[in-house]
C-alpha positions in Angstrom: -50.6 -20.4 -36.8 -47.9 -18.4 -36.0 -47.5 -17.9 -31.9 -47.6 -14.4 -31.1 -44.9 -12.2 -28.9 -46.5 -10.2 -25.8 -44.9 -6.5 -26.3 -45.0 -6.3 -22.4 -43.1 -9.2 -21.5 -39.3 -9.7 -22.2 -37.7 -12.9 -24.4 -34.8 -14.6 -25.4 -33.9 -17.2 -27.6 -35.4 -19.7 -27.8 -38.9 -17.3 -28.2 -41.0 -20.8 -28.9 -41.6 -21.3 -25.3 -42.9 -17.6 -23.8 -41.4 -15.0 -21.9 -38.3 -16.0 -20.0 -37.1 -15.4 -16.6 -34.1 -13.5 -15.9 -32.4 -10.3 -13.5 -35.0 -8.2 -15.1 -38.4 -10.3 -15.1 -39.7 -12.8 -12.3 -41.4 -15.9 -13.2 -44.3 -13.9 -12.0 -43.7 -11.1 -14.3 -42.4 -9.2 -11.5 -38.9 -7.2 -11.2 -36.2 -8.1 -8.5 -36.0 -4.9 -6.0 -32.1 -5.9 -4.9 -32.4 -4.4 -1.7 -31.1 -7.4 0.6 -29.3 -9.5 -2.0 -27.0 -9.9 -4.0 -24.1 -10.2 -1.2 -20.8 -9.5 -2.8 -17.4 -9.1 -1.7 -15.4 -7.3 -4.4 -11.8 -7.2 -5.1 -9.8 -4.8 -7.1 -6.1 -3.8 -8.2 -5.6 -0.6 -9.8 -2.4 0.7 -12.0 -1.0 3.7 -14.0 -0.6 2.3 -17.6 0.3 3.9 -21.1 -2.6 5.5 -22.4 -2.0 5.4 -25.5 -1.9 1.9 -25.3 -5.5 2.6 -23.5 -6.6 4.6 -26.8 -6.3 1.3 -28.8 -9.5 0.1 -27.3 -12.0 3.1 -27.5 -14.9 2.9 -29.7 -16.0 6.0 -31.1 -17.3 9.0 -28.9 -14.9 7.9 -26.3 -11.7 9.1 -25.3 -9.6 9.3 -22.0 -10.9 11.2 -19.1 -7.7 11.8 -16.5 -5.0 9.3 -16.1 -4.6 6.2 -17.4 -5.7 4.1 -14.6 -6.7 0.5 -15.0 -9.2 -1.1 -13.0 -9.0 -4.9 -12.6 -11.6 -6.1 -10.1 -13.7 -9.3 -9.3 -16.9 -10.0 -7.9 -18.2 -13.0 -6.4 -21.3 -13.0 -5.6 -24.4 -14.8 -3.4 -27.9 -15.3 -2.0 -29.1 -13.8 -5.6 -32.7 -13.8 -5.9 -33.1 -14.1 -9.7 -31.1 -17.1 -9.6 -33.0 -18.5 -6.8 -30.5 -18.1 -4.1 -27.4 -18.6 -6.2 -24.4 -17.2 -6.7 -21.8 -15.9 -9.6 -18.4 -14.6 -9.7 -17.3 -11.6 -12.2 -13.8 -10.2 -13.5 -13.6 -7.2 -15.3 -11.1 -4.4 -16.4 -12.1 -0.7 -16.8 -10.7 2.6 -17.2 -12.0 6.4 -16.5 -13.3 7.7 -20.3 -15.6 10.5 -21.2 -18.0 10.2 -24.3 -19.1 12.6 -25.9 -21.8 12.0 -28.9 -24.6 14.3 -30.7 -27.1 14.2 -27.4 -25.1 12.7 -24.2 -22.2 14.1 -23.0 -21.0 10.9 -19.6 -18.4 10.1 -18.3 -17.3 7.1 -16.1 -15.2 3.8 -16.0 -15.4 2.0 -19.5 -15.7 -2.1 -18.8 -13.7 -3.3 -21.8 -14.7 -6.9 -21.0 -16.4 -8.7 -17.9 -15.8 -12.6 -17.6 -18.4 -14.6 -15.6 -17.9 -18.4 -14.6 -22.1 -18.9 -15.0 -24.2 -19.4 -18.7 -27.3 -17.3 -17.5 -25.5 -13.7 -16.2 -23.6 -14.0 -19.6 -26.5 -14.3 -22.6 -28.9 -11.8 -20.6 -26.2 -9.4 -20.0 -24.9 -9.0 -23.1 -28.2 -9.3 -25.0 -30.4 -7.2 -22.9 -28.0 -4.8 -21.6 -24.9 -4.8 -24.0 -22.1 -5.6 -21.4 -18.9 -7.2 -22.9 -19.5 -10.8 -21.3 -17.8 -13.6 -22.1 -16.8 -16.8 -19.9 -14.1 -17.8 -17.3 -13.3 -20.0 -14.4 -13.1 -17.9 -11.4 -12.9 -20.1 -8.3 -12.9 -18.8 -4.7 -9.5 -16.9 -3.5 -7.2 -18.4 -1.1 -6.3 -16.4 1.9 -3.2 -17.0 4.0 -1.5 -14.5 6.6 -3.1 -11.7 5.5 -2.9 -12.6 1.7 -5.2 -13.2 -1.0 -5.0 -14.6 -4.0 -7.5 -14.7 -7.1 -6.9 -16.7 -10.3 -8.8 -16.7 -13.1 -8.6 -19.5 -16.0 -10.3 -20.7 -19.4 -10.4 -24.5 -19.4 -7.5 -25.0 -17.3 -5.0 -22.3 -18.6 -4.2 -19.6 -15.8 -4.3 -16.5 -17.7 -4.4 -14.1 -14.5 -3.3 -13.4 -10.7 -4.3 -11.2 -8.8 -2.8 -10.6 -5.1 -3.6 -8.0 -2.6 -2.1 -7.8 1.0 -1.7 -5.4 3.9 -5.9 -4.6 3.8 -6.7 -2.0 6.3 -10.5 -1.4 7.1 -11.6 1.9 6.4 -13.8 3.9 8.5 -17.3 4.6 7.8 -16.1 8.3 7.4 -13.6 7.4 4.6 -15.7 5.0 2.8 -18.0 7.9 2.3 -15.1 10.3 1.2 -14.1 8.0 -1.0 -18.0 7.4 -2.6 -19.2 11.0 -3.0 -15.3 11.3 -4.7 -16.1 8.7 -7.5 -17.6 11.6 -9.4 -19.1 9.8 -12.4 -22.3 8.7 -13.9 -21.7 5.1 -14.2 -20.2 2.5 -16.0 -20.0 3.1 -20.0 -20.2 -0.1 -22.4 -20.3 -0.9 -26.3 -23.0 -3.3 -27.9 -22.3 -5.1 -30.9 -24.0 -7.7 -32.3 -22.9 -9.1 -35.8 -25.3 -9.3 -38.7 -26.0 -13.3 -39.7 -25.4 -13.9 -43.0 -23.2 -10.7 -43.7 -20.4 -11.5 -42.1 -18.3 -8.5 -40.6 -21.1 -6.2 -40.8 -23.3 -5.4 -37.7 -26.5 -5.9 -36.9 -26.0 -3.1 -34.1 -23.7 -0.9 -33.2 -23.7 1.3 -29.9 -22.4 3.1 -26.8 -24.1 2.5 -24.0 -24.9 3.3 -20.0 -25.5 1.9 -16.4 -26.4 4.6 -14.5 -24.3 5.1 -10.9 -27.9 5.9 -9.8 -30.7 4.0 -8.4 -28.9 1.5 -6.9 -29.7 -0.6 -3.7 -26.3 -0.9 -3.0 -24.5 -0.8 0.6 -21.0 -1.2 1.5 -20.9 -2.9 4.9 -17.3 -3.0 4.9 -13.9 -1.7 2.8 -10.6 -1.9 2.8 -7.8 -0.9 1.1 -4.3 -1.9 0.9 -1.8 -3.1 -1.8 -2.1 -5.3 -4.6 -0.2 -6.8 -7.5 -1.3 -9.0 -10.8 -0.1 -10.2 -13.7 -2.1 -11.1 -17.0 -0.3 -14.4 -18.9 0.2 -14.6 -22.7 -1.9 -16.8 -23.8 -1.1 -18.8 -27.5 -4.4 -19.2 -29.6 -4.0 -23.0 -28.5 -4.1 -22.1 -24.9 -7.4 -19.6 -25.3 -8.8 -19.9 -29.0 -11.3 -17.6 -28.6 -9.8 -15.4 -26.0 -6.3 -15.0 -26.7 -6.1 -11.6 -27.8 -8.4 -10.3 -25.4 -5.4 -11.4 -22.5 -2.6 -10.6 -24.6 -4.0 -7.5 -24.9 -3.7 -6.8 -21.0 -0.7 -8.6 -21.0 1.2 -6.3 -23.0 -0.1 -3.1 -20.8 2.9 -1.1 -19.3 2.0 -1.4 -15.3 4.1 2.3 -14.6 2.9 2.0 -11.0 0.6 0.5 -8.9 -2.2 2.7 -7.5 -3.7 0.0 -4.6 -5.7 -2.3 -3.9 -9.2 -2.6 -2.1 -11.5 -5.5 -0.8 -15.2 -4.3 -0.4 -18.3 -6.2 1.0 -21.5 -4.9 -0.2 -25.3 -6.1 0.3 -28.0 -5.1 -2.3 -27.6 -3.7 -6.0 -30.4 -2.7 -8.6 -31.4 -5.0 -11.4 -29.9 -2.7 -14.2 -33.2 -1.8 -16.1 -32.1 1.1 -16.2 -29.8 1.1 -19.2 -29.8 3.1 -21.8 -28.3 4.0 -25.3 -26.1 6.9 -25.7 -26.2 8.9 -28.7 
């Protein structure tokens, strides 16, 4: 016989073994509140770029919203409850858009891709929640003299630095300037999944949102300062399945640089919240 799916629990594949655990679901069923973990310290270098180069990588309903700024930031990440304590680092690259479709009318950063160095973030991320997650080494960052430096590989090839210098802490009065300045409603993704079988055809197709809202979130510190980074070309030797995802980046026009900041942040929410535009 047949074992049946529970409509009020959440799965993955493999289904043949129950309900699984993950950011959304306990092993007790129950959700993760985020209020005193993750603890993150973030680190991000922002430039003026082409946008038309930008426009190359909007799905449909999107479209610029204000300058071309690029976003490069990474995350790295501890004391995570629904890991058990553990830990993950993140690298993504965004852009302020505005999408407008037959209901929603958002606008926020776009996260054209977000590498993570851990299996488990990855599948339910991009499964449940339709992030653009795929996989990296992202090891600590060295920090000498008031420098830091971030790398960021695929099986041994270097395909990013990142360097920021010259941090000055911000104030608690400036870090709230610069929050309740962000203006946006959150962080804008596309979900595709292919269709097995009929290949180049999708099995689903869609915008979709992380609200700014709702979160657990608190910076406990933030400073800002000046940065620099450099994407590598990459031959499809070097990155087989990646290649044109940082050649891509690579061939972005970096006009000017528009800083750097280095953020430490406790809490976060556990993204349930997502939902489709339309």
């Amino acid at each position: 016989m047949p074992y049946p799916l529970d409509p009020g629990k959440m799965y993955r594949m493999p289904t043949h073994f129950g309900p699984r655990a993950g950011p959304r679901q306990g092993p007790d069923g129950r959700r993760f509140e985020c209020v005193d973990n993750p603890l993150g310290t973030a680190y991000s270098v922002s430039f003026l770029t082409n946008g038309q180069q930008l426009k190359a990588f909007l799905p449909p309903g999107f479209s610029l919203d204000g300058e071309p700024v690029v976003t490069v930031f990474s995350n790295h990440m501890t004391e995570i409850e629904w890991l058990a304590g553990r830990g993950y680092n993140v690298l993504g690259v965004s852009f302020p858009v505005r999408f407008e479709g037959e209901r929603d009318r958002v606008r926020g950063s776009f996260l054209t891709v977000l590498w993570e160095n851990l299996t488990d973030p990855i599948i339910t991320g991009r499964e449940e929640l339709g992030f653009s997650k795929i996989y990296c080494e992202l090891p600590p960052p060295s920090c000498l003299r008031g420098e830091t430096h971030l790398i960021a590989s695929w099986l041994g090839f270097k395909f990013l630095d990142i360097h920021l210098s010259d941090l000055r802490q911000l104030s608690q009065a400036e870090i709230e300037a610069r929050s309740a300045a962000a203006n946006s409603d959150g962080a804008l993704h596309y979900k595709y999944m292919p269709r097995t079988g009929d290949w180049g055809a999708a099995d689903i197709a869609y915008p979709v949102l992380t609200p700014a809202a709702n979160s657990n979130q608190r910076i406990i510190e933030q400073h800002v300062g000046v940065g620099s980074l450099a994407f590598h070309q990459a031959r499809w030797e070097d990155m087989p399945t990646q290649y044109n995802i940082v050649n891509a980046f690579a061939d972005l026009e970096i006009l000017e640089y528009r800083g750097a900041t280095l953020t430490k942040t406790v809490g976060g929410k556990d993204i349930s919240d997502q939902r489709i535009l339309r």
